[in-house]
C-alpha positions as CSV (number, residue, x, y, z in Angstrom):
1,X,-0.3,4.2,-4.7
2,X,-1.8,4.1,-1.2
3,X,-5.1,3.0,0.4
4,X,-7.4,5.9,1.5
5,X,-10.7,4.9,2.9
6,X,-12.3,2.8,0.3
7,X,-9.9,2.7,-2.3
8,X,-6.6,3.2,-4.0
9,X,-5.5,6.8,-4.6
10,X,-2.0,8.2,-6.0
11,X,-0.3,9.3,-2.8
12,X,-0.2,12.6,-3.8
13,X,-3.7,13.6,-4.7
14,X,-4.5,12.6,-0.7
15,X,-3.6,15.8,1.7
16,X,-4.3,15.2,5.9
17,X,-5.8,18.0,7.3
18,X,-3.7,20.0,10.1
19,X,-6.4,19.4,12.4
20,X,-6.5,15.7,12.1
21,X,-6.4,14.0,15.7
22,X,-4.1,11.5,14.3
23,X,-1.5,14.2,14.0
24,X,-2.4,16.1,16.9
25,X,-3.7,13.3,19.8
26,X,-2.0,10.4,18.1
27,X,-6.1,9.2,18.2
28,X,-5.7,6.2,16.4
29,X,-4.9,2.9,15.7
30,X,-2.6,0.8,13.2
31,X,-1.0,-2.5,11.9
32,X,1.9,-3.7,9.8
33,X,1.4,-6.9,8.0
34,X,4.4,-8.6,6.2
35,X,4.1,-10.3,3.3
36,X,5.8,-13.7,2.0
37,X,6.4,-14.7,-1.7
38,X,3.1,-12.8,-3.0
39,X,0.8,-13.7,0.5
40,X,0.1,-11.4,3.6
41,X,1.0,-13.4,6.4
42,X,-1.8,-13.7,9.1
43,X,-3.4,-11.3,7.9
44,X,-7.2,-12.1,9.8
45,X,-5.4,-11.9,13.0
46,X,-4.2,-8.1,12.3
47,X,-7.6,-7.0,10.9
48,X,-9.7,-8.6,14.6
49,X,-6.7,-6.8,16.3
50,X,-7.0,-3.8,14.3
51,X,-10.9,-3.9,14.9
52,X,-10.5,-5.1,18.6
53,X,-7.7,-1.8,19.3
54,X,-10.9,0.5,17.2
55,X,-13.7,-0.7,19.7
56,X,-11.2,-0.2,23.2
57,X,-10.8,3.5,21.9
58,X,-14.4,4.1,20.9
59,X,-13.7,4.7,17.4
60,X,-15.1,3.3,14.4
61,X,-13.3,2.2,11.3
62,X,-14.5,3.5,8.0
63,X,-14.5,1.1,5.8
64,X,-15.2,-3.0,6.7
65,X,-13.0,-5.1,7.3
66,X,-13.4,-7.3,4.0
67,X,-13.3,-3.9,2.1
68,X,-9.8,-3.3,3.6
69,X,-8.5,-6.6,3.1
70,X,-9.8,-6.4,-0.5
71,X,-7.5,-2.8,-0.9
72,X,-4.4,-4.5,0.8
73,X,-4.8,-7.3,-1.9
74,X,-5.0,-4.8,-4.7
75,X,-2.2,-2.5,-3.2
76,X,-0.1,-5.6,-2.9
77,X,-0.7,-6.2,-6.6
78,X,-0.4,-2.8,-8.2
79,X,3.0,-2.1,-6.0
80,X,4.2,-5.8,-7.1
81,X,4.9,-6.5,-3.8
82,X,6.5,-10.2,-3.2
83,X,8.2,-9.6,-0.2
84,X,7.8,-6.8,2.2
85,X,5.3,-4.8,4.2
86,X,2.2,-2.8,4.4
87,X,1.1,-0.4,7.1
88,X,-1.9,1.4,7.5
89,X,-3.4,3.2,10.3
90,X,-7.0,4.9,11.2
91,X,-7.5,8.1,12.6
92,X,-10.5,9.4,14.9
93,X,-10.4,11.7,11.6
94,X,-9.9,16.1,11.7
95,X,-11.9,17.9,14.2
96,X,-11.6,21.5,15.6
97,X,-9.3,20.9,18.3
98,X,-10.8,19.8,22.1
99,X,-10.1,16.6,23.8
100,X,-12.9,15.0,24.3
101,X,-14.6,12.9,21.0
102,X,-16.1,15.3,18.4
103,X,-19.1,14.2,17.0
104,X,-18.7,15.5,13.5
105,X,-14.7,13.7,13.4
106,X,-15.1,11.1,10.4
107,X,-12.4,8.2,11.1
108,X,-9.8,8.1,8.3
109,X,-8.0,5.3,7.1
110,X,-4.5,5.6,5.1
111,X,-2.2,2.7,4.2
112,X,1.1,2.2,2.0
113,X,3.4,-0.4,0.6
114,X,7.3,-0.2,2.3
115,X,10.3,-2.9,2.0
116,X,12.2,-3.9,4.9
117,X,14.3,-6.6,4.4
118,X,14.7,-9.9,6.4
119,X,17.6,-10.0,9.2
120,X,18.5,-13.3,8.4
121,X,22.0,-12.6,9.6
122,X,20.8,-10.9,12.9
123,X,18.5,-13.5,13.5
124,X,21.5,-16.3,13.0
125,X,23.5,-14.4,15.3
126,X,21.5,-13.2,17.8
127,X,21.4,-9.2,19.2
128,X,22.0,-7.2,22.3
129,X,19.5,-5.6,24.2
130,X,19.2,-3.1,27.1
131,X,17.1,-3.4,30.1
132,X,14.4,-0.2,30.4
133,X,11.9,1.1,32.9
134,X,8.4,0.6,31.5
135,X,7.0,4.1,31.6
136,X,4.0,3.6,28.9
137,X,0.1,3.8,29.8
138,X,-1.7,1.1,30.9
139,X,-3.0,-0.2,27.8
140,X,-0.2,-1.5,26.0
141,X,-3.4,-4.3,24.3
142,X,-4.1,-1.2,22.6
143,X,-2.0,-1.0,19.5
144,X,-2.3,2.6,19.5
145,X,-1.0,5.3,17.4
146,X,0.5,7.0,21.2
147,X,4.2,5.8,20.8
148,X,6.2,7.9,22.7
149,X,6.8,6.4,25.6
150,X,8.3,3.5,23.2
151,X,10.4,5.8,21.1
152,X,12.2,7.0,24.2
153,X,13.2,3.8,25.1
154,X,14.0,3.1,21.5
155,X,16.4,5.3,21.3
156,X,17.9,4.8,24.6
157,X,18.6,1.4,22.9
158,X,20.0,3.0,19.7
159,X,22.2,5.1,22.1
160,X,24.0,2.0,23.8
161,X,24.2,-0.1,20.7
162,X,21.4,-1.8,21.3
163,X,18.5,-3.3,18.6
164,X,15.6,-3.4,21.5
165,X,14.9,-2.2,25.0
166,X,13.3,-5.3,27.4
167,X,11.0,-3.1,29.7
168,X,9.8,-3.7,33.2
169,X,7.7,-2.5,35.6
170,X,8.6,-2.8,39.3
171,X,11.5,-4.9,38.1
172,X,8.7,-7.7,36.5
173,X,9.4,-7.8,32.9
174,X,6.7,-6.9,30.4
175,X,8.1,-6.8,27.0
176,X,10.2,-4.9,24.5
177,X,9.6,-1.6,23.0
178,X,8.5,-2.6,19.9
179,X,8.4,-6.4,20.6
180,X,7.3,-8.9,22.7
181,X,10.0,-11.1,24.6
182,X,10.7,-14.4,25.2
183,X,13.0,-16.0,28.0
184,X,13.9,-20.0,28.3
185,X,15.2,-21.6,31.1
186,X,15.6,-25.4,31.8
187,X,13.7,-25.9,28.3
188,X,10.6,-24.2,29.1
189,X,9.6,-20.9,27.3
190,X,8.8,-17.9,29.5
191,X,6.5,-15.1,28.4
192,X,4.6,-12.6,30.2
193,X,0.4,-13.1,29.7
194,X,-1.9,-11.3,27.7
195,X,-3.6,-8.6,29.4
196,X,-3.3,-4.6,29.1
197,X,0.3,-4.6,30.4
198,X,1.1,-6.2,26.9
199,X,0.6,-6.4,23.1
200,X,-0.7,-9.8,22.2
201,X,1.4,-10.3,19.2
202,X,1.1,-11.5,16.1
203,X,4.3,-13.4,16.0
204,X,3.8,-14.1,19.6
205,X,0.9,-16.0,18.3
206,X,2.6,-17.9,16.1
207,X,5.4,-18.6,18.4
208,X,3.3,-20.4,21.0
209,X,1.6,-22.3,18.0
210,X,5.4,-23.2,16.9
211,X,6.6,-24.1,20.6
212,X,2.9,-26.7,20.8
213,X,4.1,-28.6,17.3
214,X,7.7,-28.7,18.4
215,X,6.5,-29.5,22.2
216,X,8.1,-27.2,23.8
217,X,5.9,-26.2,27.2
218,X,4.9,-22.7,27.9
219,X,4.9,-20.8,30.9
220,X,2.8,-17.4,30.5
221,X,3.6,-16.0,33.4
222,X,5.0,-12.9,34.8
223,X,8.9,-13.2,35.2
224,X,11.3,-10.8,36.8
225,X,14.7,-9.4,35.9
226,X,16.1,-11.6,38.4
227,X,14.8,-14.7,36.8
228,X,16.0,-13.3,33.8
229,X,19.9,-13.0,35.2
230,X,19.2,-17.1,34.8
231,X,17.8,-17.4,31.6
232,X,19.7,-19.6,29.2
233,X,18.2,-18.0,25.9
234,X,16.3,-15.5,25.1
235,X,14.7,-13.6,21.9
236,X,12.3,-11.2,21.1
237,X,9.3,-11.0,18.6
238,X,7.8,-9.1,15.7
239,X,6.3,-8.7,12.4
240,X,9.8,-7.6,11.5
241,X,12.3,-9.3,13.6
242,X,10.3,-12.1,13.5
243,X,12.2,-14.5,16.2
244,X,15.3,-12.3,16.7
245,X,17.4,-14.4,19.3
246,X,19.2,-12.1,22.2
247,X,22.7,-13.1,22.8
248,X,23.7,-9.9,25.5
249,X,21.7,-7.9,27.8
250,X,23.0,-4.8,29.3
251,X,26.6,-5.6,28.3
252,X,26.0,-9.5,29.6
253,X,25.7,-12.5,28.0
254,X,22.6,-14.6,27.5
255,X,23.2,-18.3,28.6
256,X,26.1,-19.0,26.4
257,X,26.2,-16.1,24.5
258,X,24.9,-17.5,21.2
259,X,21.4,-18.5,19.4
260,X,20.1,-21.5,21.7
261,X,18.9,-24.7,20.4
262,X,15.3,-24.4,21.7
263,X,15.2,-20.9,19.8
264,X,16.6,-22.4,16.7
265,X,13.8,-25.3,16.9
266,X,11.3,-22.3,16.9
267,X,12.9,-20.4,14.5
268,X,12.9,-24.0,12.2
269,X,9.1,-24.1,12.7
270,X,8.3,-20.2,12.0
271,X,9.9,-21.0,8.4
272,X,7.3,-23.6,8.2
273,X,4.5,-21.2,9.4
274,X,5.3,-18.4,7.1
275,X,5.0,-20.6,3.9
């Protein structure tokens, strides 16, 4: 089954109309919550960021937000999910088609179980990454349903052998393409600020909560890709990946070339975070 609107339908008594702006403008918004051993994990967070990336785009969501997390619950139990992931997403709804908002466009909401397992071995033994010009919009807070500019650099990732592209702009480092990132050097974690250059994670979040209990002092400040030559570990973020360490960038190793000890104390206190 899937969530549409205000309740549960079978996926295939729901057909989106051609003229949607979801499918033409990529007008919407959208999250992906995992879920751990029968609970969705931080799930308030998504919802105010769901509602927060509504209001930047002038759009508002059709149902409320306890009558969505009520649906996810129920979706959760009628697809026996225990471990895995929901997405759904909310369109400015069909419209004839014209830029600018129609007035008649009625915002549509859709949502659906998937399973994508753990990478407990990737996240043991770190991953490679490529270094990628930033070429997004400027309002990367937005978690928008506009993804191109991330899919190119994606796949210019999946073309080297690569999990991830680290972007930058002007040679300052931003994040990944579908992440946010995460340098250390001399013990201190590195991460660029919130602001519309970036997507203030969920599992960024939780990181800096993890890196206060394990007392690990953060810098959120910009950083370029020269300070990043020097960093002695590094990993990236995500409701996926969750901390995903990054042994090699651009063919070069990170540090030593293995998971570092102040990403395994993080990755120690996650565990604890997600139960």
């Amino acid at each position: 089954m899937i969530i549409y609107n205000d309740r549960l339908v079978e996926r295939e008594e729901i057909q989106i109309d051609i003229e949607d702006r979801g499918y033409q403008f990529g007008d919407g918004v959208y999250e992906l919550v995992s879920i751990y051993d029968g609970k969705i994990f931080r799930l308030k967070e998504h919802l105010d960021r769901l509602q927060y990336s509504a209001e930047q785009i002038g759009m508002t969501l059709p149902v409320s937000l306890s009558t969505l997390e009520t649906n996810l619950y129920k979706l959760m139990e009628v697809e026996k999910i225990e471990n895995g992931q929901i997405y759904f997403q909310v369109t400015r709804g069909p419209a004839p088609r014209n830029h600018p908002f129609p007035p008649s466009a009625k915002p549509v909401l859709t949502g659906y179980s998937m399973f994508k397992p753990r990478p407990v071995e990737s996240m043991q033994k770190g991953v490679s990454v490529i270094i990628s010009e930033d070429l997004r919009w400027l309002r990367c807070d937005i978690k928008s349903l506009n993804l191109l500019g991330s899919i190119l650099a994606k796949q210019k990732a999946a073309e080297q052998g690569a999990i991830e592209a680290i972007l930058h702009r002007n040679g300052t480092v931003t994040e990944g393409s579908a992440s946010n990132f995460f340098m250390i050097k001399d013990g201190k974690l590195h991460t660029h600020p919130i602001g519309n250059l970036i997507l203030n994670g969920i599992t960024r979040i939780v990181v800096l909560e993890c890196a206060a209990k394990a007392g690990i002092e953060v810098i959120e400040q910009p950083f370029t890709l020269k300070e990043l030559e020097q960093a002695d570990e590094a990993f990236i973020t995500s409701s996926t990946m969750e901390i995903m360490p990054v042994v090699q960038i651009d063919g070069k190793p990170v540090g030593a070339g293995h998971p570092g000890e102040v990403t395994r104390r993080l990755q120690e206190q996650f565990e604890i975070a997600r139960t």
